[in-house]
C-alpha positions, -999 to 999 in steps of 0.1 A, spaced: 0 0 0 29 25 12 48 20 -24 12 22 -42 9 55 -25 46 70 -32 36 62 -66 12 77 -71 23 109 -56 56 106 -81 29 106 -108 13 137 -94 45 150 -92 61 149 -129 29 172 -139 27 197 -114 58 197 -97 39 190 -64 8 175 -46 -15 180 -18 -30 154 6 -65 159 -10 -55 151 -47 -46 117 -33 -81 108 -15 -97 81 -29 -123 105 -31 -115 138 -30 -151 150 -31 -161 134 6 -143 142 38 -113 119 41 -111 89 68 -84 95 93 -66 66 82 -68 75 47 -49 109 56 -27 92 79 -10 66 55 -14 98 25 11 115 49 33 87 63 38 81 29 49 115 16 75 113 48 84 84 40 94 99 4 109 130 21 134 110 44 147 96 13 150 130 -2 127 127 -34 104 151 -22 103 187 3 71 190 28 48 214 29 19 226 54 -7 247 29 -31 265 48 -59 278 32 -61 319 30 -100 318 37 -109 295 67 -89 272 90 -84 246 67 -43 230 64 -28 201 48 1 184 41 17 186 7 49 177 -11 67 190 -38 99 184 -57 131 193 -36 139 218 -51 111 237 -59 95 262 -34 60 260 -32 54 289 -13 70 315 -32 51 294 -66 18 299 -49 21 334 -33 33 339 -74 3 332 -88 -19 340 -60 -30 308 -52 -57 300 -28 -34 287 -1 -1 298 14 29 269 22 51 265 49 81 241 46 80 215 72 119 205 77 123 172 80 134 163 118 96 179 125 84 148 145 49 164 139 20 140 131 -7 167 119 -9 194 97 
């Protein structure tokens, strides 16, 4: 399941450069399980301790809404979305964060 998931975040990846928790729901149209979100994000730190991808917290600019996202390492998200004025902002999460939720 893990190496289903870091696939298909690669593959979300090579066309935008970088991926939110939410584009990898199972359906991203219904509120997510908790589990779903949990192995969405052990996965993409799994990915990030082997240094194929950078962390991200996006947090929504209208409500309290925040998520985990990854990109790849060397692109920064942040400054990309504050570019175009996205409707989020991103903060990097380094990676010796030990924190669970976003």
């Amino acid at each position: 399941m893990l190496e289903e998931l870091e696939q298909a975040i690669r593959d979300k990846l090579k066309h935008a450069g970088w991926a939110a928790m939410r584009a990898l729901l199972t359906d991203p149209s219904e509120d997510p399980a908790e589990d779903e979100v949990r192995r969405i994000e052990d996965a993409m730190r799994s990915m990030a301790s082997k240094g194929e991808v950078a962390l991200w917290k996006l947090t929504y600019k209208y409500g309290d809404l925040s998520m985990m996202a990854v990109s790849t390492p060397d692109m920064d998200l942040g400054a990309d979305l504050e570019q175009r004025g996205a409707w989020a902002t991103a903060e990097r999460i380094p990676l010796d964060a030990h924190q669970k939720d976003v």
